[in-house]
N, C-alpha and C positions, 0 to 999 in steps of 0.2 A: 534567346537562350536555346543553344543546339541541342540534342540530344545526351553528347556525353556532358556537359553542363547540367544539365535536368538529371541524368544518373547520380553525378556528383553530388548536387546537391538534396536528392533523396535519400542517399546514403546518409550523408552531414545530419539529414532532420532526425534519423531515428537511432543513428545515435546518439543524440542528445536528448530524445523522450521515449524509447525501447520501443512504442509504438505507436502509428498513424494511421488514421482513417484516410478513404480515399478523398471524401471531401477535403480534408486538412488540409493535404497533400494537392488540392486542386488547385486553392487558397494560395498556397505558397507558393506554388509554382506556376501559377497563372496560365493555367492551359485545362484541355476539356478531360471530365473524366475517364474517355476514352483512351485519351493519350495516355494519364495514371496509368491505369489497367495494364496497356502494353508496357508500359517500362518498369514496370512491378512484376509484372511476367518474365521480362529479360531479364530482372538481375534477380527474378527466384529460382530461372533455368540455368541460371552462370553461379548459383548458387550462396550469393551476395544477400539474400534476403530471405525472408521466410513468411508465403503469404498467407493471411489469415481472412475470414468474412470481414468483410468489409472496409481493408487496411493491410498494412505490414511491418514487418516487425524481424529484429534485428537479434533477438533474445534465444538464445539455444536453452533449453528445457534443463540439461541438468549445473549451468552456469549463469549466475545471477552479475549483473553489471555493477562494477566495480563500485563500493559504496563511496569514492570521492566523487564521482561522476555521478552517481544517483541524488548525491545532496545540490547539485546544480540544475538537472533536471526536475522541469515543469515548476521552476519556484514559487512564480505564481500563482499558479492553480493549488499549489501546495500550501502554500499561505493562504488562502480564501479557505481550504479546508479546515484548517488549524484554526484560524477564527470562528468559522460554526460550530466546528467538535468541543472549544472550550466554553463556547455561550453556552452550552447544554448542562455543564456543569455546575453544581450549585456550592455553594461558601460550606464549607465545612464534611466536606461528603469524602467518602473514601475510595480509592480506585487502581486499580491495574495499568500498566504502561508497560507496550512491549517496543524490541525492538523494530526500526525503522527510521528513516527518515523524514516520513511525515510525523511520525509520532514526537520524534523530537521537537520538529517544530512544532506542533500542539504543545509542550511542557511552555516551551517562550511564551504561549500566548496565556496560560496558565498564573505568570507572575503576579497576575492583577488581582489571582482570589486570596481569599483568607482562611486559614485552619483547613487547610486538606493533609488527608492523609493518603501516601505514596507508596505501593511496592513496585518495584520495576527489577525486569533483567536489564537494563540496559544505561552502562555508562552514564552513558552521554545525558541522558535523561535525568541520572539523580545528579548529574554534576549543574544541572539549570538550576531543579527544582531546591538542592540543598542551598541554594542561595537565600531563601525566604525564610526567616528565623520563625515564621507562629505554622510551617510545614513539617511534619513528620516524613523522611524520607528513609525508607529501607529498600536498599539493596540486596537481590537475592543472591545466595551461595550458588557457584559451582564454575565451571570454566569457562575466562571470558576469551571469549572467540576474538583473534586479536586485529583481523581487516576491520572491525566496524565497532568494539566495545559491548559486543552483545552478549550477555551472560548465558550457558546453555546447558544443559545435561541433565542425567535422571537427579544430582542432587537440586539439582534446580527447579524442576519439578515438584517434587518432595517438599520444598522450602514455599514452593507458589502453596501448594497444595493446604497449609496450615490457616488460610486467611480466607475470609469471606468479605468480597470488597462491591460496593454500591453500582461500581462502575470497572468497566476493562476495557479499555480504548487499544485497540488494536490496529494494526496494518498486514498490508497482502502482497505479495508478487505478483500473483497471478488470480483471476477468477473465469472458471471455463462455461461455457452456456449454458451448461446443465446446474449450474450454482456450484459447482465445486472451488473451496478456499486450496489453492496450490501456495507452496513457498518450496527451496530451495537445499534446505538444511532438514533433514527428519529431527534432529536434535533441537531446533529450534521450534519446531511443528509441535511437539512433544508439550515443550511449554506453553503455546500458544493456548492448544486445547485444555492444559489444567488452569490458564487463566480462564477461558470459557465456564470451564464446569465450574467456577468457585466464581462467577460474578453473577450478580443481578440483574445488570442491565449492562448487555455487550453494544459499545460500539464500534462500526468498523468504517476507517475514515481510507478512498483507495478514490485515485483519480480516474478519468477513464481511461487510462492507457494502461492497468491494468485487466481489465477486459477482454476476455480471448488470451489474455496470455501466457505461455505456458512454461511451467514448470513440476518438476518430476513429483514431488512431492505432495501428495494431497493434507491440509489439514484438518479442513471439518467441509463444513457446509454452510452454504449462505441463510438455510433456513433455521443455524442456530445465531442468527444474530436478531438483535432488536431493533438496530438503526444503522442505515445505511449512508454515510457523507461522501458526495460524489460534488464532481464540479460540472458533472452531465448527465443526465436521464439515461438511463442504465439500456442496455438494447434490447429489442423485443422479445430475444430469447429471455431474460433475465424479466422483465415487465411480469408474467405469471407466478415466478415463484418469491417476488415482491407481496403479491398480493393474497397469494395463496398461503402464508405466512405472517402476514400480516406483520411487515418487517414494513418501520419508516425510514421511507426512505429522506431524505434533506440533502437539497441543491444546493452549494456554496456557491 
């Protein structure tokens, strides 16, 4: 494989997973991580890419990847996370679901319990979950954002706001080394944070390619969650405020 061959298909990997470590990237393309480094270099000097510690990444800060193409990346990984975040779950408990793609896939893996009860913004989510007749599913008010079925806005807030639920299983865009939760939509950020303050037990299910990754929007912070579902040991910037928080983390 020549060089503009190895450009191409560096390109090809991230955008089909927004982001890659250099290992990843060695992996696939079968050469040393020196060679990475350089051709990570040229196509973030020709402007093609956008390097971050330890990888790169394809993702512009205030533009989130197109939600068809986000439901095909990492599906794997995305599924192993969806099976841990629903084992966690117990028969009869009540909980939050926001928007996202892995979230939805967490609702699938959901099908198997009994007597939950459901608030969500998001479509997609009550249209699994209202399939099970012994589930309660409500759908929250206010406007659905119409690329991805996400419900958003202050009435939607307001509406989250009236419920105190067991659990709030959440997803992220972005999380930056300092633990900051980034996402993309302020309007959507908005609700994330009142499913925070009105749940008990937050968890937050985020592959690691959202790691380093950046988007404009801050939503809270990693040290308000309780558990962390990753399909990789989080990086050592993140390793401290794991511990110093005393946030679990769970390896799918």
């Amino acid at each position: 494989m020549n060089q503009t061959q190895r450009h191409e298909k560096i390109l090809n990997l991230l955008k089909q997973s927004g982001f890659m470590s250099i290992d990843e990237l060695v992996s696939q393309c079968s050469v040393t991580p020196q060679t990475i480094r350089r051709d990570l270099n040229q196509l973030a000097d020709s402007g093609k890419v956008s390097r971050y510690h330890g990888g790169a990444g394809l993702t512009k800060s205030w533009e989130n990847t197109p939600y068809q193409e986000r439901k095909t990346q990492n599906q794997e990984v995305k599924e192993r996370i969806a099976e841990a975040v629903a084992a966690m779950i117990p028969d009869g408990a009540s909980l939050f679901i926001n928007i996202g793609t892995t979230t939805e896939l967490i609702a699938t893996k959901l099908l198997h319990h009994k007597n939950l009860h459901i608030v969500t913004n998001n479509i997609h989510v009550a249209t699994i979950l209202s399939a099970k007749e012994d589930f309660s599913v409500i759908i929250a008010a206010g406007e659905v954002r119409f690329r991805d079925g996400g419900i958003i806005g202050e009435a939607t807030c307001d509406f989250i706001s009236q419920f105190r639920m067991d659990y709030g299983i959440i997803g992220i865009s972005g999380i930056s080394a300092d633990g900051a939760l980034l996402d993309f939509d302020f309007r959507e950020v908005k609700v994330s944070q009142a499913i925070i303050e009105h749940t008990q037990t937050v968890i937050l299910a985020a592959d690691y390619s959202k790691f380093e990754r950046k988007a404009m929007v801050e939503q809270g912070h990693l040290s308000q969650v309780d558990y962390l579902v990753c399909d990789k040991s989080p990086p050592a910037s993140i390793a401290p405020i794991i511990k110093e928080n005393k946030i679990k983390f769970v390896k799918a």
